[in-house]
C-alpha positions as CSV (number, residue, x, y, z in Angstrom):
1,X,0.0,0.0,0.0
2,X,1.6,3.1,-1.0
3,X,2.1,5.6,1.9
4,X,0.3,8.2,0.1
5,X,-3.3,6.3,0.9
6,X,-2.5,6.4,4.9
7,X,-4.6,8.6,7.0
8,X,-2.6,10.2,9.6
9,X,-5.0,9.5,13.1
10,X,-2.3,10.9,15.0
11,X,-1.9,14.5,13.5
12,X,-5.6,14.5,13.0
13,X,-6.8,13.9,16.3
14,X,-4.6,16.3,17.8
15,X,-5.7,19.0,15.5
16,X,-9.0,17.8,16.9
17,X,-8.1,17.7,20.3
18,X,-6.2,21.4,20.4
19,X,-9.4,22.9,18.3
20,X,-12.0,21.9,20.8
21,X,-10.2,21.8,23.9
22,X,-10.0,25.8,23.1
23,X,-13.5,26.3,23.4
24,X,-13.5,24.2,26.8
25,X,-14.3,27.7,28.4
26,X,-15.3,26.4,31.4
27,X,-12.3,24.9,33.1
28,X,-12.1,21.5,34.4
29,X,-13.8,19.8,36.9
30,X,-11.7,18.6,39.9
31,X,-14.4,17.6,42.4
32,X,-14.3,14.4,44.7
33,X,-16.5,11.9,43.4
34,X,-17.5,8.5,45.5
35,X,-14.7,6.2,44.2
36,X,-17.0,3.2,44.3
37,X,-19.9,4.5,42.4
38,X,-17.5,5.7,39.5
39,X,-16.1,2.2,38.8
40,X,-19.9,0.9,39.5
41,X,-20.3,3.5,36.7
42,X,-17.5,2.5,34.7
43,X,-18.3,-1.4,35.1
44,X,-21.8,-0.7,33.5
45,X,-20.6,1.5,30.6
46,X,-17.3,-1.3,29.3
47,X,-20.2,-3.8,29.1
48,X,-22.9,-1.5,27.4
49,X,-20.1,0.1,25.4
50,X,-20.4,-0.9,21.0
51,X,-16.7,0.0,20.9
52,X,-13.9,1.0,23.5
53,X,-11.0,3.0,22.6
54,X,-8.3,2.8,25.4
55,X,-5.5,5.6,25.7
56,X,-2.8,4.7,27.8
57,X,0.0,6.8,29.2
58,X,3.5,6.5,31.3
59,X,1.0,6.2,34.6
60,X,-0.5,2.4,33.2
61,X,3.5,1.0,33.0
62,X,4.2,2.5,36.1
63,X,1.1,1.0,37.8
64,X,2.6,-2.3,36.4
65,X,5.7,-2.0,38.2
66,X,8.2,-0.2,35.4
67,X,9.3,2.3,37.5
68,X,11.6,4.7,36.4
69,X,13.8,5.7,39.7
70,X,13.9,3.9,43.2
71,X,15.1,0.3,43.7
72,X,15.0,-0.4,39.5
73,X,16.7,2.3,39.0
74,X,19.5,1.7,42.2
75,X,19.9,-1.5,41.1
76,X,21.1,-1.3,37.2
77,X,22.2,2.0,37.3
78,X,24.4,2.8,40.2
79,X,27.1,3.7,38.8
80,X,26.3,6.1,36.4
81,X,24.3,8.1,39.4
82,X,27.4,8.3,41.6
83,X,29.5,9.3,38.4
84,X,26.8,11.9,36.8
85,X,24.4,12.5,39.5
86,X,21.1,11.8,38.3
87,X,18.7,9.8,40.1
88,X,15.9,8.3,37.4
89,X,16.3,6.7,34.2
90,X,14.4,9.3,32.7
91,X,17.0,12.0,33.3
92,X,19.5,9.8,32.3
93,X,17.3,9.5,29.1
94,X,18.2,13.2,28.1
95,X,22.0,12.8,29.8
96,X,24.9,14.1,27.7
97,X,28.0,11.7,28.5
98,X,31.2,12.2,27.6
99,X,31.6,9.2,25.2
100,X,29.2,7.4,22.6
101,X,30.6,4.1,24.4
102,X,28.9,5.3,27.6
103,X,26.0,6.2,26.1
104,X,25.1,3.3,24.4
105,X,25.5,1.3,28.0
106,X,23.5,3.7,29.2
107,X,20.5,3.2,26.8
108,X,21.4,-0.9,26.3
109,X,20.2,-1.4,30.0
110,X,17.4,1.2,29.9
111,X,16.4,-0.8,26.7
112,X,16.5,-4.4,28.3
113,X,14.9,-3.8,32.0
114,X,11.9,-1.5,29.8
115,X,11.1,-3.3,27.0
116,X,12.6,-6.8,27.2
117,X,12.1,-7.3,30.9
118,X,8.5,-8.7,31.8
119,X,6.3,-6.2,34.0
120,X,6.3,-7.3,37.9
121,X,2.3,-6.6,38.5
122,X,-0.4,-8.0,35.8
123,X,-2.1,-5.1,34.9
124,X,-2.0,-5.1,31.2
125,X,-3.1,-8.9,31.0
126,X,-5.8,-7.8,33.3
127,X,-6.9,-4.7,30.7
128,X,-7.1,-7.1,27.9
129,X,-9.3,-9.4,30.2
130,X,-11.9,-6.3,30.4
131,X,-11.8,-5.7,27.1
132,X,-11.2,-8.4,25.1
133,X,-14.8,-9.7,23.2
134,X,-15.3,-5.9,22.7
135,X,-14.4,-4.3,19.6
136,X,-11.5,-1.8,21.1
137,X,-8.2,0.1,19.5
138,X,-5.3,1.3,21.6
139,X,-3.4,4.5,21.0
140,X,-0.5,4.3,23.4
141,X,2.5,7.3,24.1
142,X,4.5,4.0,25.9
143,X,7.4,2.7,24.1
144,X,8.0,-0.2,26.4
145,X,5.7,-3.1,24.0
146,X,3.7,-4.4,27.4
147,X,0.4,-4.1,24.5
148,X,1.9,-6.5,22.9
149,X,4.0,-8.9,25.6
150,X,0.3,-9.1,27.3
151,X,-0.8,-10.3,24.0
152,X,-2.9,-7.3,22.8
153,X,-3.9,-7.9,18.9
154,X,-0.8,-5.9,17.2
155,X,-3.7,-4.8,14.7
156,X,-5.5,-2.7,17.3
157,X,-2.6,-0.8,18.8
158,X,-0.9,2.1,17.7
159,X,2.5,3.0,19.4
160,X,2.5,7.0,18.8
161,X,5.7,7.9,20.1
162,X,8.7,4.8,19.1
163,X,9.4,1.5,20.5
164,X,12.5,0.4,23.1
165,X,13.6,-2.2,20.6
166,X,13.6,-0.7,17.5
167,X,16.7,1.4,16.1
168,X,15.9,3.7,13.3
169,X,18.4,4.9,10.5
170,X,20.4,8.0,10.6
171,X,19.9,8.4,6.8
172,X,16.3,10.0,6.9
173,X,16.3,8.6,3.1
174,X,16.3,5.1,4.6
175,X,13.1,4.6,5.9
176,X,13.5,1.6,7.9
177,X,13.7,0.2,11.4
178,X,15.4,-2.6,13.0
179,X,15.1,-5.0,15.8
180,X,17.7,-4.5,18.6
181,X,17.5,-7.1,21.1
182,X,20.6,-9.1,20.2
183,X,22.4,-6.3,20.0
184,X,21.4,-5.4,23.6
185,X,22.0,-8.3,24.9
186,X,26.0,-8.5,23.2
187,X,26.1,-4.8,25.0
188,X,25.4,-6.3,28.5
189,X,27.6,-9.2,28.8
190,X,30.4,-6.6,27.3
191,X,29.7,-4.7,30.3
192,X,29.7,-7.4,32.5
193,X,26.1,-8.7,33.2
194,X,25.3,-12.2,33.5
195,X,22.1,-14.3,32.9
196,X,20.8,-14.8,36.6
197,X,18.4,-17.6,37.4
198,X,15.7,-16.5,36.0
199,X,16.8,-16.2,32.6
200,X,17.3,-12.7,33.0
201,X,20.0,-10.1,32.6
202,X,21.3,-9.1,36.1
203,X,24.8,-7.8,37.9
204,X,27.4,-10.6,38.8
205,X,27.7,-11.5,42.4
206,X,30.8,-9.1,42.9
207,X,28.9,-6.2,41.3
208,X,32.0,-5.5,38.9
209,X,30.7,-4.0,35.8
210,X,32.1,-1.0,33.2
211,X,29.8,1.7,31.7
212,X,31.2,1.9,28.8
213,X,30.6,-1.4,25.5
214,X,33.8,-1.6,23.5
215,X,33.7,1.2,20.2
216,X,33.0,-2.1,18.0
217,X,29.9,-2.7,19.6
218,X,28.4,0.9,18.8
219,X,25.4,0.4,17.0
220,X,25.3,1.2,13.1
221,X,23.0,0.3,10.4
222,X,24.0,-3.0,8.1
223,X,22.8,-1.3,5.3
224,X,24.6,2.0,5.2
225,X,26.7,1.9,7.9
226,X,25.8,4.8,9.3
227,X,25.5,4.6,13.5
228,X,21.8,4.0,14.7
229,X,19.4,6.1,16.6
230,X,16.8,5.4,18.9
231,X,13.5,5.1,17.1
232,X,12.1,7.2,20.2
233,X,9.8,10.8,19.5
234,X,12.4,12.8,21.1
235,X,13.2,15.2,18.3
236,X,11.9,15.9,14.8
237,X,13.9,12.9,13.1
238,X,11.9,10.3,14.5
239,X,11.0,8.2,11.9
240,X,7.6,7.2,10.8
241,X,7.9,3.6,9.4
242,X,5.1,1.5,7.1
243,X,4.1,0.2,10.0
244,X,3.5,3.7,11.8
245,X,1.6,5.0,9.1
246,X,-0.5,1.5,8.9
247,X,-0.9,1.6,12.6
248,X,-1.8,5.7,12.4
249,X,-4.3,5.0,9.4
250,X,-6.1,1.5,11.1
251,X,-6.7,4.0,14.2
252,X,-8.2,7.2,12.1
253,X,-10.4,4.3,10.7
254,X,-11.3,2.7,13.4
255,X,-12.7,6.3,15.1
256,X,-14.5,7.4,11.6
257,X,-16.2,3.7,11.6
258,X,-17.7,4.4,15.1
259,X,-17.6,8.1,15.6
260,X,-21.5,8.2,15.8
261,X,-22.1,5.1,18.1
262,X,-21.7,4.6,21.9
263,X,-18.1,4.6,22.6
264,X,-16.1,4.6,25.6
265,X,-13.0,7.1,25.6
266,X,-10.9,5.0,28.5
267,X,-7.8,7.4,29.4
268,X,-5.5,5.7,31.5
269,X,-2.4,7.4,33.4
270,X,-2.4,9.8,31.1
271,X,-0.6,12.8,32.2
272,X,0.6,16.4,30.9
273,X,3.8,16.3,29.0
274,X,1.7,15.2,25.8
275,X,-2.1,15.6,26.5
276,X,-2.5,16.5,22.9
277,X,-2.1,13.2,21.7
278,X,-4.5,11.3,23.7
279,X,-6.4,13.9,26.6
280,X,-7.3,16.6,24.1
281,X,-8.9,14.7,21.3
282,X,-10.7,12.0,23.8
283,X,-12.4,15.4,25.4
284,X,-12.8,16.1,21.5
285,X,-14.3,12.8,20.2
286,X,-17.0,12.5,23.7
287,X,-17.7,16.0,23.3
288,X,-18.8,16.0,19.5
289,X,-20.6,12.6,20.3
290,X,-23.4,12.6,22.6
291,X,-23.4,9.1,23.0
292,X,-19.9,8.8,23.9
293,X,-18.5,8.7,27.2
294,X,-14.6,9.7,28.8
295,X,-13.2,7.6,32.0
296,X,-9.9,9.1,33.6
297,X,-8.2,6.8,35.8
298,X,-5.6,8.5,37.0
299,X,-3.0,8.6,39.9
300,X,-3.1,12.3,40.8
301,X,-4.3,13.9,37.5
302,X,-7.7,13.1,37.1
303,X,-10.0,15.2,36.1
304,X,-12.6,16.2,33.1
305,X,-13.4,19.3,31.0
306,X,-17.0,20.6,32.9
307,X,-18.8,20.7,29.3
308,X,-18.3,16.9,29.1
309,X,-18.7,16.3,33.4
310,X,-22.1,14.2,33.1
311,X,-21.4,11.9,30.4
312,X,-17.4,11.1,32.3
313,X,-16.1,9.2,34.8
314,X,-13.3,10.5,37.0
315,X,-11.6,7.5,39.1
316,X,-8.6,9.0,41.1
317,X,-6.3,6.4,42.2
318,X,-3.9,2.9,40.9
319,X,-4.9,2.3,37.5
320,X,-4.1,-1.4,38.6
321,X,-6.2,-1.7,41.9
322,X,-9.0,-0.2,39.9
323,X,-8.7,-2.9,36.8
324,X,-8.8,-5.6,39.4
325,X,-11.8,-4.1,41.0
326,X,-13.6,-4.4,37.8
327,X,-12.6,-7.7,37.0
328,X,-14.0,-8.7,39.8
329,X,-17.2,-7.0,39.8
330,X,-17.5,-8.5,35.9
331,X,-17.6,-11.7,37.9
332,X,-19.8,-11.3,40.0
């Protein structure tokens, strides 16, 4: 299919989103609701719902244990925090080191323990539980694949923002992306990690690692030779791949198939470093549909635009005490 014929969902609903969430005059609406009537509420609209759309932000992984500082963070990244200072993987994300070797140990064990380690708490296997038998798309901001390791059809998700294990050309003529796991795992044996017993990637029993791989082992593309980036949204070369733009057009179709029908916008840790891409346009698409209806579940951010306050559901709280609460009462 040429690229040509692909509708963009992702630029459209945010030019969505940003229109109408400009004429949200009203503010938001941060009252207290009674916590067990809203999931009563939301129990009763997931089953009566003709389609669910679920967005998902950083707050769902970090509900299922993929969190970003504290002991994770202590224990694979030590060292670089007493060398550089910072204290979250996040920070050490946007970090500028003093040698590409470093950097790409940096990023080979933010890569594995994110995206090719498994999630300690269920909560993703328990969201496709709720809405699996239901016809439902995902957009997701995450880049850590738990859609897919919890066995979420790859046909009704739609990764906005990159994937962990992907790398992505420097040549912006060579549209193409590459797996990266066995590259990741050559970096962290050449740093010293060892396969625990759990078949996992951990520190040896004396702790003696480097952070830096050996300048062989930089990443570059087999192609052209030119070194890889991250096929992460963090600047204006990210690339779109075929499978973006087939992923961006099944999601514009899937909202234009049921814009007019009783859907469920289901926001889910969703917070304010990209609202545009999910929070916006869901206020958008329940506001231009009176049949529709939004549910924030949210840690410390939720909340709803006061035009839209009747026909939402605000549940304040963990996203994956709340899924289980539903689960339960769907089996009752």
């Amino acid at each position: 299919m040429n690229s040509s014929y692909y509708e963009n969902g992702y630029l459209d609903s945010i030019r969505k989103g940003i229109k109408a969430v400009r004429g949200f005059r009203d503010g938001v609406s941060t009252k207290a609701r009674n916590r067990d009537d809203e999931i009563a509420r939301l129990r009763e609209e997931m089953d009566n719902a003709e389609a669910i759309v679920v967005g998902a932000g950083a707050g769902l992984s970090t509900s299922a244990g993929f969190i970003y500082s504290g002991e994770r963070f202590d224990h694979y990244f030590a060292d670089f925090s007493r060398k550089y200072g910072f204290k979250d993987m996040y920070s050490g994300g946007f970090y500028h080191y003093s040698s590409k070797e470093e950097f790409w140990a940096y990023w080979s064990r933010c890569i594995y323990i994110n995206r090719y380690m498994d999630t300690p708490k269920p909560v993703y296997e328990n969201l496709l539980d709720l809405v699996k038998g239901k016809d439902y798309f995902v957009i997701t901001t995450n880049v850590d694949h738990c859609f897919q390791k919890a066995a979420f059809d790859k046909k009704r998700l739609f990764y906005t923002q990159g994937d962990y294990g992907m790398f992505q050309r420097s040549n912006q003529a060579n549209r193409k992306t590459y797996d990266n796991r066995q590259w990741v795992e050559k970096a962290l044996m050449a740093q010293g990690f060892v396969v625990n017993e759990k078949g996992c990637y951990d520190l040896p029993e004396d702790g003696n690692i480097t952070m830096a791989i050996p300048t062989g082992l930089i990443p570059v593309c087999p192609d052209d030779g030119f070194e890889f980036k991250l096929n992460l949204r963090s600047d204006d070369s990210f690339l779109e791949d075929d499978g973006w733009k087939e992923a961006a057009d099944r999601y514009a179709q899937f909202l234009k198939r049921h814009q007019d029908m009783k859907v469920l916008y289901l926001e889910l840790g969703v917070g304010l470093n990209t609202p545009v891409i999910i929070k916006y346009p869901f206020w958008s698409f329940t506001a231009g549909n009176p049949q529709a209806t939004y549910a924030c579940i949210n840690y410390s951010e939720a909340y709803c635009p006061k035009q839209i306050e009747q026909r939402s559901i605000v549940i304040s709280g963990d996203i994956g005490e709340v899924l289980q609460l539903l689960k339960e009462k769907e089996n009752a």
